[in-house]
MIVEX-514638 format. One record per residue: x, y, z of N, C-alpha, C in turn. Coordinates in steps of 0.001 Angstrom, whole numbers, plus 500000, padded with zeros to 6 digits. Example, Ala and Ser with C-alpha at 12.3 -4.5 7.8 and 13.67 -1.06 7.14 Angstrom:
2
nx|ny|nz|cax|cay|caz|cx|cy|cz
513190|494310|507800|512300|495500|507800|513200|496700|507800
512850|497750|507080|513670|498940|507140|512900|500030|507870
This chain:
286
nx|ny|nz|cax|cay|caz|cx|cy|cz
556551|513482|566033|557182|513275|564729|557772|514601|564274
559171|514846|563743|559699|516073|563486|559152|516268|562419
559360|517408|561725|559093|517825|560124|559640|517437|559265
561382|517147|559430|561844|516345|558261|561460|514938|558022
560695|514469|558933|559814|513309|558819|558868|512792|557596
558114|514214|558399|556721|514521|557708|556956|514930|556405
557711|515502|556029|557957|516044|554909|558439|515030|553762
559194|513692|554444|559713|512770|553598|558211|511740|553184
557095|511946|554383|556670|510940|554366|555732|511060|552945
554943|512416|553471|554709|513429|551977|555204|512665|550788
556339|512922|550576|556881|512773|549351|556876|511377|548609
557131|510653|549987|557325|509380|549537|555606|508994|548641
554709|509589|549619|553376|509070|549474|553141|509646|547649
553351|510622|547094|553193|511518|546247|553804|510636|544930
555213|509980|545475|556220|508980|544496|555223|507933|543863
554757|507480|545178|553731|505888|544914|553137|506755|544241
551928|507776|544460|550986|507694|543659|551496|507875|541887
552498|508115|541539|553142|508551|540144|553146|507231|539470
553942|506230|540673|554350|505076|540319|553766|504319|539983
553755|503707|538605|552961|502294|537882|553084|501397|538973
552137|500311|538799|552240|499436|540089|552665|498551|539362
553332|497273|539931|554039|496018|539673|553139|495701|538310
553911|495144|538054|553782|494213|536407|553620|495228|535706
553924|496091|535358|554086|497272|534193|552501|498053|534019
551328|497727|534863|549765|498191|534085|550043|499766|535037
549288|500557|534268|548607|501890|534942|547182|501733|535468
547241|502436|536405|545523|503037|536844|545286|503514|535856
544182|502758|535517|542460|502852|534457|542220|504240|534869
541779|504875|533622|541402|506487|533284|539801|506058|533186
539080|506739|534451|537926|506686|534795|537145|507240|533401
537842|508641|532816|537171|508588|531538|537150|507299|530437
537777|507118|530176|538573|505839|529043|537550|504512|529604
537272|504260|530562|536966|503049|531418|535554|503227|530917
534655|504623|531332|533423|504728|530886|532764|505845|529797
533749|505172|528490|533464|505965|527241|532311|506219|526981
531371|505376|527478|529698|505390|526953|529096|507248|527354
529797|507676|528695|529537|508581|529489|529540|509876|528232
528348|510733|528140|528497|511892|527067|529597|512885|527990
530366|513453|527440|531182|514504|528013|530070|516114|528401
530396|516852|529395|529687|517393|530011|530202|518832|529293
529371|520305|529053|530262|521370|528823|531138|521549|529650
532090|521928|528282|533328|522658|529044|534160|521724|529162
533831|520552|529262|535032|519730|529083|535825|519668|528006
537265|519156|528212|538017|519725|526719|537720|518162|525547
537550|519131|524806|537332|518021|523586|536114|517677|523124
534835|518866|524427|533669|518155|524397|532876|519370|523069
532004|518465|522206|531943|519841|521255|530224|520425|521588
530190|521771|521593|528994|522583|521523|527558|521894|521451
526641|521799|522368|525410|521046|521557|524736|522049|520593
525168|523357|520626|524429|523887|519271|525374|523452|518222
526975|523314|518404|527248|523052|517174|527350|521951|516314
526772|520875|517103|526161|519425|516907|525961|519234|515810
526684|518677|514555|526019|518164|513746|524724|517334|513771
523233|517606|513056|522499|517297|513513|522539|515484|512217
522052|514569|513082|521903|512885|512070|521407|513072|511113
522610|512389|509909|521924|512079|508601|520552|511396|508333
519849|512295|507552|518646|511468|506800|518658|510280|506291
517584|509572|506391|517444|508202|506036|517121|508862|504623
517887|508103|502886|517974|508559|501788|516410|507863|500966
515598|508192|500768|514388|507624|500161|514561|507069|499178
513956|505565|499309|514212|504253|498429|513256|504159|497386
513653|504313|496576|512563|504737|495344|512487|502995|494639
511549|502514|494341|511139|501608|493568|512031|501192|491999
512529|500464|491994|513275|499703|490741|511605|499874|489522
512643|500503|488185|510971|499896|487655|510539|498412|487437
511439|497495|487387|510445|496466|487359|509804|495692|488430
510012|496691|489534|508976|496123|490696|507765|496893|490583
507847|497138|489992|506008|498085|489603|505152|497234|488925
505929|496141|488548|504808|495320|487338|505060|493934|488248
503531|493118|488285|503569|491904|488957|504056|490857|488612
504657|490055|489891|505092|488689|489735|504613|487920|490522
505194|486681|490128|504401|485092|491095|504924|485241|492114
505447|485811|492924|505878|485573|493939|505315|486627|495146
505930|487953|494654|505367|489089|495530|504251|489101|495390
503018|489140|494301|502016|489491|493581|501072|487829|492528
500807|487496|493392|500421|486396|492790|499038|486947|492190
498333|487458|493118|496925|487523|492774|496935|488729|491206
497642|489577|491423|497742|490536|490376|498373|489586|489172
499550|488941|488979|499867|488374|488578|499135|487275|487208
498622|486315|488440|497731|485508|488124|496302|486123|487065
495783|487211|487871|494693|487732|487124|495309|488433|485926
496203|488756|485859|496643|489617|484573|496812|488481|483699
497527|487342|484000|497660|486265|483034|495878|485600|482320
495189|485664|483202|493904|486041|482346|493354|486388|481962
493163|487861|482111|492901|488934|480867|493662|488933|479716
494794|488476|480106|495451|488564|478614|495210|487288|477620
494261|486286|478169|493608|484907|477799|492605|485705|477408
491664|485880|477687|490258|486526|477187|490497|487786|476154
491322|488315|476438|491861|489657|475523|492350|488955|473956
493024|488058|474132|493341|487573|472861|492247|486416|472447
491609|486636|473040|490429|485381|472541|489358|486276|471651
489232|487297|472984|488083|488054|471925|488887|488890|470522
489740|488758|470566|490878|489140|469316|490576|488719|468102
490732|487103|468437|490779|486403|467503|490103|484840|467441
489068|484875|468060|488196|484062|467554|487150|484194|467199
485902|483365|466854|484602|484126|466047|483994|485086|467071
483679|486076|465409|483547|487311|466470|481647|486849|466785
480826|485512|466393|479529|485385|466871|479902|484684|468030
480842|483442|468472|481095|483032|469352|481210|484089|470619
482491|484950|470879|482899|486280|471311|481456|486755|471636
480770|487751|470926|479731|488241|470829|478443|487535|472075
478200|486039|471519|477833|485542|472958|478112|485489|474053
479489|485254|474530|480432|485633|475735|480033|486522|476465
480333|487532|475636|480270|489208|476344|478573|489050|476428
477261|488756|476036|476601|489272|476226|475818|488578|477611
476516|486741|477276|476246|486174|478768|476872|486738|479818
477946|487212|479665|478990|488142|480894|478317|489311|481452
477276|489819|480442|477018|491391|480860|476317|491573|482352
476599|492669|482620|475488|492915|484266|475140|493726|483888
473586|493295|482960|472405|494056|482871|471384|493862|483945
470356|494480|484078|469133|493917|484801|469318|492279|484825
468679|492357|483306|467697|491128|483656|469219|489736|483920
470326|490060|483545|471427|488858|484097|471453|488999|485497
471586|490234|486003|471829|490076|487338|470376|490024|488375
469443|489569|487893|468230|489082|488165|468265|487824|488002
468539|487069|487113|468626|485574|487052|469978|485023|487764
470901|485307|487535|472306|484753|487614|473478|486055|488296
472727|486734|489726|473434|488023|489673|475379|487650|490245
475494|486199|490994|476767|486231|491133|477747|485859|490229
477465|484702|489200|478005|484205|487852|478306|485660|487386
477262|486465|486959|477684|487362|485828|478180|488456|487055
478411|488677|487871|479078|489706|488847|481167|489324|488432
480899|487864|488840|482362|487479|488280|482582|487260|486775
482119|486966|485886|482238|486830|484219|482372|488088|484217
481695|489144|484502|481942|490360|483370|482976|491099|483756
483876|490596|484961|485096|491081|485479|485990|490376|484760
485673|489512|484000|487213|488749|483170|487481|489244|481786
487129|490152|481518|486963|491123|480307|487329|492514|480196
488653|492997|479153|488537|494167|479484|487863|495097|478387
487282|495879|478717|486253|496661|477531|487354|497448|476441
488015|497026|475304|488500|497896|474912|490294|497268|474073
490093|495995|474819|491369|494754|474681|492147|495346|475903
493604|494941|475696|494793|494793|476542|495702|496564|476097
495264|496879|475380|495731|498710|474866|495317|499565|475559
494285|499417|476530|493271|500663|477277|493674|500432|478127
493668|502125|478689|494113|502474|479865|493577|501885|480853
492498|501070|480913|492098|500744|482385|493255|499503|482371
493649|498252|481369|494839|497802|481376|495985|497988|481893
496280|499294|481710|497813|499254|482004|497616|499532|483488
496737|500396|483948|496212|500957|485208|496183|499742|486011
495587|498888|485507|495095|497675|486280|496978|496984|486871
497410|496873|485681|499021|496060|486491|499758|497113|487562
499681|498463|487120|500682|498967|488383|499712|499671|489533
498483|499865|488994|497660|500257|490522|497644|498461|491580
497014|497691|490926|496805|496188|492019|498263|495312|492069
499401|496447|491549|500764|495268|491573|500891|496527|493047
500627|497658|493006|501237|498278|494533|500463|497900|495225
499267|497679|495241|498210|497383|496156|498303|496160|496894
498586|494892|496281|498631|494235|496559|499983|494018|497727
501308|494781|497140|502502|495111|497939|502098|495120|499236
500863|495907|499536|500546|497214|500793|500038|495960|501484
498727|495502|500879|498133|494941|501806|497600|493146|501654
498122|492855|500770|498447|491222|500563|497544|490836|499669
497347|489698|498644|496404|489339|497275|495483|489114|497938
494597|488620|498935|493372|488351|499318|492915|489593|499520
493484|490742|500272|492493|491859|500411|492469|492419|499265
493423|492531|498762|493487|493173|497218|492579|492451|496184
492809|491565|496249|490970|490732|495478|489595|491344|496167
489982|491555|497254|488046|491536|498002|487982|493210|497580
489082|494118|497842|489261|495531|497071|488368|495180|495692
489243|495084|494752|488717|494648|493237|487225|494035|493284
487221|492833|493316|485821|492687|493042|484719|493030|494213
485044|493757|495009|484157|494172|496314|483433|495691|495669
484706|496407|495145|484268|497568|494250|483595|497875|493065
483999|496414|492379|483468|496027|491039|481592|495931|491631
481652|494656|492270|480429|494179|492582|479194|495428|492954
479752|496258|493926|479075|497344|494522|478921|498490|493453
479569|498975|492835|479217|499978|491418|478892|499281|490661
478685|498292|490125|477608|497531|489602|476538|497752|489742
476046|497059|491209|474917|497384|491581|474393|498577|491865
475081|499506|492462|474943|500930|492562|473704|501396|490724
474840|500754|489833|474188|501653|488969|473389|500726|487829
472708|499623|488385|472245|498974|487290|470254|498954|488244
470493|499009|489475|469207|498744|490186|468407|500217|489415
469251|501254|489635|467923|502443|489540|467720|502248|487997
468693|501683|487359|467798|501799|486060|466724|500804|485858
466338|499732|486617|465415|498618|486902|464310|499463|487586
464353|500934|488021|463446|501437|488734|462655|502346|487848
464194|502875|486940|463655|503688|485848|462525|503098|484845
462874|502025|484382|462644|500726|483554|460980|501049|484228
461122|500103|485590|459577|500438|486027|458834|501710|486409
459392|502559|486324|459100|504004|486191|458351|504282|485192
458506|503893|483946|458411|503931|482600|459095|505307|482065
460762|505616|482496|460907|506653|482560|462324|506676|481899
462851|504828|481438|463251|504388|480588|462975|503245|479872
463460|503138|478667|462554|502023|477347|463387|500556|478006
462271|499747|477812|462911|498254|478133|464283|497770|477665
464704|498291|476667|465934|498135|475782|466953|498188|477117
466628|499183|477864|467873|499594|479539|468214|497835|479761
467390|497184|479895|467497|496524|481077|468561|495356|480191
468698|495429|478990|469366|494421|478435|470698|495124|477777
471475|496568|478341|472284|496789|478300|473689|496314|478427
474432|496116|477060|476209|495383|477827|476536|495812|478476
477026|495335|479543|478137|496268|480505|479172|494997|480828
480255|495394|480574|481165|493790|481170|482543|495026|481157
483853|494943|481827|484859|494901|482312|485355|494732|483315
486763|495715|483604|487230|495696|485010|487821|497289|485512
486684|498378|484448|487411|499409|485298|486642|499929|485941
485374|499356|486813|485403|499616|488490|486136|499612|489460
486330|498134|489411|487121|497266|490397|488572|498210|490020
489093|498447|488671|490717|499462|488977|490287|500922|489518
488664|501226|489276|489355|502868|489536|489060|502700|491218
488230|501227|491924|488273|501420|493214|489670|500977|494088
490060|499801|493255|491593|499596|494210|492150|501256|493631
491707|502226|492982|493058|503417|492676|492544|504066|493739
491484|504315|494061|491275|505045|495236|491430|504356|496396
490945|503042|496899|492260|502695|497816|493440|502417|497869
494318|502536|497048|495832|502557|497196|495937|503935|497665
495250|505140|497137|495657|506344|497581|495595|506316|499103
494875|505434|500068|495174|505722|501257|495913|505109|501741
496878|504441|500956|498329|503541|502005|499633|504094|500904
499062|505097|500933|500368|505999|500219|500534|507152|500684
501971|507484|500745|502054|508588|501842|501756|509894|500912
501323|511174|502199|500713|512344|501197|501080|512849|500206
502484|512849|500045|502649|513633|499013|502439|512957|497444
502216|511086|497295|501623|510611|496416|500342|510712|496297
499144|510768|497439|498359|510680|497365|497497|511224|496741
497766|512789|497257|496694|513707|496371|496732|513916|495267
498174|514141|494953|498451|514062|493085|497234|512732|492449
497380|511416|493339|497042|510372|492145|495355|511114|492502
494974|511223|493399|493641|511456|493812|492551|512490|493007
493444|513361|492763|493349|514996|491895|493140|514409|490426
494021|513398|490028|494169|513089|489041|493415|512428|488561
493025|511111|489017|492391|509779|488591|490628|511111|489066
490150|511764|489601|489128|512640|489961|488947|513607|488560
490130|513940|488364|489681|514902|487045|489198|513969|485793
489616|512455|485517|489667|511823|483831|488120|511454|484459
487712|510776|485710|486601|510816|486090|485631|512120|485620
485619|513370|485903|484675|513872|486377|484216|514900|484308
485724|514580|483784|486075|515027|482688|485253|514246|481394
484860|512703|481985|484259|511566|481096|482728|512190|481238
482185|512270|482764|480831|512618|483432|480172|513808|482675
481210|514588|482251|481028|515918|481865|480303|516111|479876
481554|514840|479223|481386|514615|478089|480175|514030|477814
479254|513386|479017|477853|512688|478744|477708|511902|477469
479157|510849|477499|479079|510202|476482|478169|508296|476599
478646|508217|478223|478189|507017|478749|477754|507271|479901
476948|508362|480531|476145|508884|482049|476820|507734|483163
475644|506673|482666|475922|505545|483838|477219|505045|484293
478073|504259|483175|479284|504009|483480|480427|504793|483728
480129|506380|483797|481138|507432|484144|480606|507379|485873
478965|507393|486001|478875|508018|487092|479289|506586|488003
479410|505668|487519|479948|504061|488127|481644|504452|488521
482520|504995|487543|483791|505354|487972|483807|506240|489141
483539|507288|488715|483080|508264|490560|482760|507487|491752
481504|506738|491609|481630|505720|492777|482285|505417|493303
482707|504257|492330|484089|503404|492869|485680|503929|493347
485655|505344|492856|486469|505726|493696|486282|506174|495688
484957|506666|495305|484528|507107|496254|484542|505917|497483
483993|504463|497080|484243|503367|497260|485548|503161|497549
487151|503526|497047|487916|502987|497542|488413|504343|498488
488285|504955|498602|488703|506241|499666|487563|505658|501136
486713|505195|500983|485588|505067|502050|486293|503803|502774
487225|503048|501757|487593|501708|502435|489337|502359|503352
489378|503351|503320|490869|504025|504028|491076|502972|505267
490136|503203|506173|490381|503235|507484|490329|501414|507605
489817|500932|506392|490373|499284|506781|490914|498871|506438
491665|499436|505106|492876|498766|504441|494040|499293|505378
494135|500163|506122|495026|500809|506717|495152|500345|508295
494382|499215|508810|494314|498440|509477|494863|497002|509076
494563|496776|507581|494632|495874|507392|496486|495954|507128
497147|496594|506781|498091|496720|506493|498676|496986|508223
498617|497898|509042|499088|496867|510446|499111|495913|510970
497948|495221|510254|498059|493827|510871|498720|493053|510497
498986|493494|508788|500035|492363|508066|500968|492224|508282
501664|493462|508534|503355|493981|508895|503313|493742|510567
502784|493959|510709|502602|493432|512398|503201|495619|513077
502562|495799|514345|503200|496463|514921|504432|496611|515518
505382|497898|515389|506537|498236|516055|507277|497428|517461
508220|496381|517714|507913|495871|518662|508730|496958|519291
507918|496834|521177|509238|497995|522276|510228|497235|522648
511036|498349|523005|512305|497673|523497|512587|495942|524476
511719|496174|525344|511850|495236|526305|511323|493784|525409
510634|493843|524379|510373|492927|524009|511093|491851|522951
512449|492888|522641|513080|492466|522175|514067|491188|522604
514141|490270|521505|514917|489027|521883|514075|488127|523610
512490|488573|523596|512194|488111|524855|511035|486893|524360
511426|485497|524502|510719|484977|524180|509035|484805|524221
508977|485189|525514|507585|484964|525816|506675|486258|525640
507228|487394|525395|506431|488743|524923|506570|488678|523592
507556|487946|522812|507476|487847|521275|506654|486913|521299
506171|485810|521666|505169|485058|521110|504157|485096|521727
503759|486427|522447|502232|486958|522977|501530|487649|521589
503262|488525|521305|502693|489711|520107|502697|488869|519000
502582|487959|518471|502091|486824|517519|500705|486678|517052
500517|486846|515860|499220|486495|515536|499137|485166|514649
């Protein structure tokens, strides 16, 4: 083959490759084709990984205020129970105050009630708030068990409440039945009123503090600890201050199951593969 051959054949070959092929399309740009591909340094256009803008923050969703206060729907149990304190609150308001007067004293968890009748009056003296619907354990009560309940659903949030109630109760009514037989207090102890519901709030306040992230936590913890330890101090009511301490102590001790209990409700993170897969989504089913 001569050179002016070779040289045409060259050329010719060089033409085609320039040349669009029939029906007007170009050869696909291997980049363009597989955009997904990250560009490598040094490539043009490709930018710096230090000078990477680093991903926007997810913007923190702060609570509407009137989702702080309960409804029938999200919050039944809070709900519901608030609609009865505010029945008993206006009862003891305004009806006879000898009628009233009996109420509260069948309600009380003294000794000798919670010796005869200790589960009746465990629940009666929780439907009462010491003080009407104006006291702080009131207002405490709608936005501590309206988040609580959020976290971890109205049934645990009931067994919270009166689980805490029930237990600082007893906590602090037995030793005075010991004192009593001690002779180390006057019989009068054992027929002491005691009826509300700010056990059961200051223990759901100390368990909400553990399904709240840290930087709420300790504030409420520090806080709801000081009006506690500040009452204890004033030695105006010994027993029922040292009953609030409890029950917090009581809801911090319950961390590690409300915080279970709240994975289980929301269910765990599903992985990738399990996504859109029928039969690994309805394994992870409870």
């Amino acid at each position: 083959m001569s050179r002016l051959g070779t040289v045409g054949e060259m050329q010719g070959e060089r033409a085609s490759e320039g040349r669009a092929p029939a029906g007007g399309e170009r050869p696909a740009d291997p980049l363009r084709v597989l955009s997904g591909i990250p560009r490598q340094r040094g490539q043009a256009g490709a930018v710096p990984a230090d000078d990477a803008a680093p991903p926007p923050r997810p913007a923190r969703a702060w609570p509407r205020p009137w989702q702080l206060l309960p409804t029938p729907v999200r919050t039944p149990f809070t709900f519901g129970f608030a609609l009865l304190l505010v029945g008993t609150s206006l009862f003891a308001e305004y009806a006879d105050p000898g009628l009233v007067s009996e109420l509260l004293q069948g309600s009380s968890t003294d000794v000798v009630h919670l010796a005869q009748a200790p589960l009746l009056v465990l629940v009666a003296s929780a439907l009462w708030i010491a003080g009407g619907m104006a006291s702080a354990y009131a207002v405490a009560f709608l936005f501590v068990l309206t988040a609580l309940e959020r976290r971890i659903g109205g049934l645990r949030a009931a067994a919270v409440f009166f689980g805490g109630h029930a237990l600082a109760t007893l906590a602090t009514e037995v030793p005075v039945a010991f004192s009593v037989a001690a002779g180390q207090l006057p019989e009068s102890s054992l027929h002491r009123l005691d009826y509300g519901i700010s056990f059961g709030v200051m223990t759901c306040t100390g368990a909400l503090a553990g399904v709240l992230p840290a930087w709420a936590r300790w504030p409420l913890l520090a806080g709801v600890g000081y009006l506690a330890l500040t009452d204890l101090l004033a030695y105006a009511d010994p027993m029922t201050d040292w009953g609030h301490l409890l029950s917090i102590a009581l809801g911090v001790a319950a961390w590690p199951l409300l915080r279970h209990w709240r994975v289980h409700r929301t269910g765990p993170a599903p992985l990738l593969g399990d996504l859109g897969h029928p039969a690994l989504r309805g394994a992870r089913t409870h």
